[in-house]
VOGU-3710 file (C-alpha; in Angstrom, 3 decimals, decimal comma):
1> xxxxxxxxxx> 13,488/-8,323/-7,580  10,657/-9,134/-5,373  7,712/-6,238/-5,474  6,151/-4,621/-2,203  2,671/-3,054/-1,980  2,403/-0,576/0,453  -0,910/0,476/2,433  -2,188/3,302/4,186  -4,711/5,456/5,368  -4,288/8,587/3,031
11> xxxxxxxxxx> -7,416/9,997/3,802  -7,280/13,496/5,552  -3,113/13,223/5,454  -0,724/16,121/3,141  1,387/14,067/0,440  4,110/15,298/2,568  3,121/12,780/5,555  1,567/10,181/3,521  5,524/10,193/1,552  6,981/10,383/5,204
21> xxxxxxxxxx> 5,115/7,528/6,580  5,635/5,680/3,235  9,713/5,832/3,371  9,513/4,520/6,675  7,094/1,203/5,535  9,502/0,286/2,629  12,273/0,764/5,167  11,037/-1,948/7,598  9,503/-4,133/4,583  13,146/-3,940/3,105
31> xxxxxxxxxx> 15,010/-4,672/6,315  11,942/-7,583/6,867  12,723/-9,009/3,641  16,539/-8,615/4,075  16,678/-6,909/-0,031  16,159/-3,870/-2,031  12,099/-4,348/-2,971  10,676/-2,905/-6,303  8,118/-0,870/-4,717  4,796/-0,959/-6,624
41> xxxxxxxxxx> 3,937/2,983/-6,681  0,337/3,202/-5,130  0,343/7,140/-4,688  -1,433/8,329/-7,510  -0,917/11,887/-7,843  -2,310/12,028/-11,229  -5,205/10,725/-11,085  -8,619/12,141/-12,872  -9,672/15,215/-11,272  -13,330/13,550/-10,203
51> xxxxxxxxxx> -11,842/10,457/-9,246  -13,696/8,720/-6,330  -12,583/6,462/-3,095  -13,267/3,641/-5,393  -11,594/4,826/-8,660  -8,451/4,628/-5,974  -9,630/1,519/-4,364  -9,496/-0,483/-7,946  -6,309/0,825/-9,572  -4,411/-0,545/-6,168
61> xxxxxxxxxx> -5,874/-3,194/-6,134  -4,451/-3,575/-9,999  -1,116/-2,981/-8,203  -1,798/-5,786/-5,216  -1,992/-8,127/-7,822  1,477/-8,207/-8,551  3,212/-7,802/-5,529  5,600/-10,653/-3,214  4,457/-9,004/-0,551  2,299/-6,200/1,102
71> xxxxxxxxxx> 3,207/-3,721/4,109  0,717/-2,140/5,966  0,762/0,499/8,332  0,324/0,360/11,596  -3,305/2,213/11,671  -4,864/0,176/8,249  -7,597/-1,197/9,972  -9,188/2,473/10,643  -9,389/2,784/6,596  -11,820/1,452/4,814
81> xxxxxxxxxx> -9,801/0,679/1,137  -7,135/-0,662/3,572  -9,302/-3,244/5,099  -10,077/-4,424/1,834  -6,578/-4,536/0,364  -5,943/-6,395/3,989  -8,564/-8,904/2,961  -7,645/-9,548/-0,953  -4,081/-10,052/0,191  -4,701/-12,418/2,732
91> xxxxxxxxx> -7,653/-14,171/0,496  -5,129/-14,057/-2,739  -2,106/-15,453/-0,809  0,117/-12,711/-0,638  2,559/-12,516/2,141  1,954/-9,525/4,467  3,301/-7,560/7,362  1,759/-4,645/9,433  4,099/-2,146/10,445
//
């Protein structure tokens, strides 16, 4: 089963809209790739309590590394750890689609 790395902005969003807008992404990345995708679980509710932006930043990246393919949302340019996922994915190879 292929594996999909989802990104999005998370910053200033509830878990209850960054969930919402994450159903929809592995909805179009699954209908994209025509198959069920093993989705590569990127929200990290428990992480340490004095985790930073970068803490977050390197454990998806972790993640990126072992996906067939990367969805991002429609607004990932306007977030600064998406950008960078954006550019290791399209340095690295990895098939992506913005949503």
């Amino acid at each position: 089963m292929k594996k999909l790395f989802v990104s999005q902005p998370m910053n200033g969003e509830s878990s209850d809209e960054i969930l919402k807008e994450r159903k929809y992404l592995i909805a179009k990345a699954e209908a994209h790739a025509g198959e069920t995708l093993e989705v590569l679980d990127t929200f990290f509710e428990d992480a340490p309590a004095d985790a930073k932006p970068l803490w977050y930043l390197g454990e998806s990246l972790k993640y990126l590394a072992s996906a067939d393919l990367a969805v991002f949302a429609l607004n990932w340019a306007c977030a600064r750890g998406c950008r960078i996922e954006h550019a290791a994915a399209e340095e690295y190879g990895i098939p992506m689609m913005e949503v």
